[in-house]
NULUMLO-113610 format. One record per residue: x, y, z of N, C-alpha, C in turn; residue in one letter; residue number from 1. Coordinates in pm, whole numbers, plus 50000, padded with zeros to 5 digits. Layout:
((X, Y, Z), (X, Y, Z), (X, Y, Z), A, NUM)
...
//
This chain:
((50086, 49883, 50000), (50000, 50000, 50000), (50091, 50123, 50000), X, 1)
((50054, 50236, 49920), (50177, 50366, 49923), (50087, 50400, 50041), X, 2)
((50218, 50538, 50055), (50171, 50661, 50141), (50055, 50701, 50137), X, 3)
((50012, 50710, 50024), (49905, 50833, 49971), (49763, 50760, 50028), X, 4)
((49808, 50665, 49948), (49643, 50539, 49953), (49629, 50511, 50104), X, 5)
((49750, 50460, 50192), (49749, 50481, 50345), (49699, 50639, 50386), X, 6)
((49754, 50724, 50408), (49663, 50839, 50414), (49519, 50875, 50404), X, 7)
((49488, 50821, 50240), (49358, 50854, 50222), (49210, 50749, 50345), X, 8)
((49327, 50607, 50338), (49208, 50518, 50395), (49218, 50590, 50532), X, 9)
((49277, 50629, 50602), (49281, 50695, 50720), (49171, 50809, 50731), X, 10)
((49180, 50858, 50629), (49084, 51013, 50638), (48943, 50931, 50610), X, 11)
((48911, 50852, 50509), (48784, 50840, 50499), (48737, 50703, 50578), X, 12)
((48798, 50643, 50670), (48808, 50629, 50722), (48726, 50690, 50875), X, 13)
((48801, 50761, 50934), (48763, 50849, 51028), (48627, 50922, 51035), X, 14)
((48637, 50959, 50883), (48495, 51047, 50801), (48368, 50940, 50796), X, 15)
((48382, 50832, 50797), (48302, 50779, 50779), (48214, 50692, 50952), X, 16)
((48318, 50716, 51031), (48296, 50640, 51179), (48230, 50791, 51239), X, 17)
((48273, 50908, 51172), (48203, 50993, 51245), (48058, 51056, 51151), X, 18)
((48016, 50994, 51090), (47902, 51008, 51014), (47848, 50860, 51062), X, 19)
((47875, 50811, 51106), (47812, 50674, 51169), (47765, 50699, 51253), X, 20)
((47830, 50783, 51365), (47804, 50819, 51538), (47682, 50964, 51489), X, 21)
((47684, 51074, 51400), (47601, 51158, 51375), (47411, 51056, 51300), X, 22)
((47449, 50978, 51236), (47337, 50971, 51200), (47308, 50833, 51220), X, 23)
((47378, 50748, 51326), (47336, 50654, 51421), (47329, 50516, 51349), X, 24)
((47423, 50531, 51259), (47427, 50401, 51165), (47568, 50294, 51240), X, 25)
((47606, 50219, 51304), (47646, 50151, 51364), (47742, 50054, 51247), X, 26)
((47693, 50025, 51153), (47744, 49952, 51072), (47858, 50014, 50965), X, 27)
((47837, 50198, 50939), (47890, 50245, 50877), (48039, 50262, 50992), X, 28)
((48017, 50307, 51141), (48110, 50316, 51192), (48213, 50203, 51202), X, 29)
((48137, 50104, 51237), (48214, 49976, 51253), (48340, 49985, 51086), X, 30)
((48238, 50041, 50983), (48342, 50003, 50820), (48443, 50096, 50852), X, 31)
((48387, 50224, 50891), (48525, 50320, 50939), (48602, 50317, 51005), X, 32)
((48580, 50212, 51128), (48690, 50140, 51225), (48809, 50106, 51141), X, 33)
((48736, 49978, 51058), (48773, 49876, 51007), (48960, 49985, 50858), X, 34)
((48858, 50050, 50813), (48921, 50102, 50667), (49035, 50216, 50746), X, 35)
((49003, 50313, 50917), (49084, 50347, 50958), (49222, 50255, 51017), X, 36)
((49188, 50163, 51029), (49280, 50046, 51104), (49374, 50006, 50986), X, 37)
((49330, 49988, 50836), (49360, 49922, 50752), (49491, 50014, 50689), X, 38)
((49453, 50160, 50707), (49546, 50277, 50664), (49634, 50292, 50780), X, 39)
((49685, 50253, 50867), (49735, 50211, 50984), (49794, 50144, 51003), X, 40)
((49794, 50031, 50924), (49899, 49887, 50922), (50038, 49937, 50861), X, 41)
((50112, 49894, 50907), (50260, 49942, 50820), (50251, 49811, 50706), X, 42)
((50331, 49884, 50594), (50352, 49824, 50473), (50492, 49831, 50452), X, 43)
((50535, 49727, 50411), (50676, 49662, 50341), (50744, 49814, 50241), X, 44)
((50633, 49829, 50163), (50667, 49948, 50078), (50724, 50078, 50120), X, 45)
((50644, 50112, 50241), (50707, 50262, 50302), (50791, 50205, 50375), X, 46)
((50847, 50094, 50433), (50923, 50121, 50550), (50893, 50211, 50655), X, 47)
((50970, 50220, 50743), (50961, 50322, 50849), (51008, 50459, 50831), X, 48)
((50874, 50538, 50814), (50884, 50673, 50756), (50922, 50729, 50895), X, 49)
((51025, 50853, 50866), (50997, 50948, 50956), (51020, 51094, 50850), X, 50)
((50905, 51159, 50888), (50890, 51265, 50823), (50976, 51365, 50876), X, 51)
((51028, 51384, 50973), (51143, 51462, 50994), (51281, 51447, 51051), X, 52)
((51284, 51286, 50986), (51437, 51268, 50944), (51461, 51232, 51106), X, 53)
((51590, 51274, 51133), (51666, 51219, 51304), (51711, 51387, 51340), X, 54)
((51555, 51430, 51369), (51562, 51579, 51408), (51603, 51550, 51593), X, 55)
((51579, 51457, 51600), (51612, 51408, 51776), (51782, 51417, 51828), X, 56)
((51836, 51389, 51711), (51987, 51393, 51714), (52039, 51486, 51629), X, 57)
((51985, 51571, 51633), (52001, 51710, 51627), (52055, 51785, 51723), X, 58)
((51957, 51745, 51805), (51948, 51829, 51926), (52034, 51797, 52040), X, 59)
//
């Protein structure tokens, strides 16, 4: 899975567990659990990102 596609399942994702809890659909939240969890898994492909590098040993 890339970055991007991880990202996106995250957002709609989220978007979708909280349109579950607003209009009381239980089943939609549960899919948004599910598709947030899924954008969440680490993948072989990214490796272990760090978006700002070894700013820790910097310092």
């Amino acid at each position: 899975m890339s970055k991007t596609r991880a990202v996106k399942d995250r957002i709609v994702g989220k978007t979708k567990q909280i349109a579950g809890e607003i209009v009381g659909d239980q089943a939609l939240h549960e899919e948004g659990k599910d598709q947030e969890n899924k954008g969440e898994q680490p993948s072989e492909e990214t490796g272990d990102l760090k978006p700002f590098g070894n700013l820790d040993r910097l310092t």
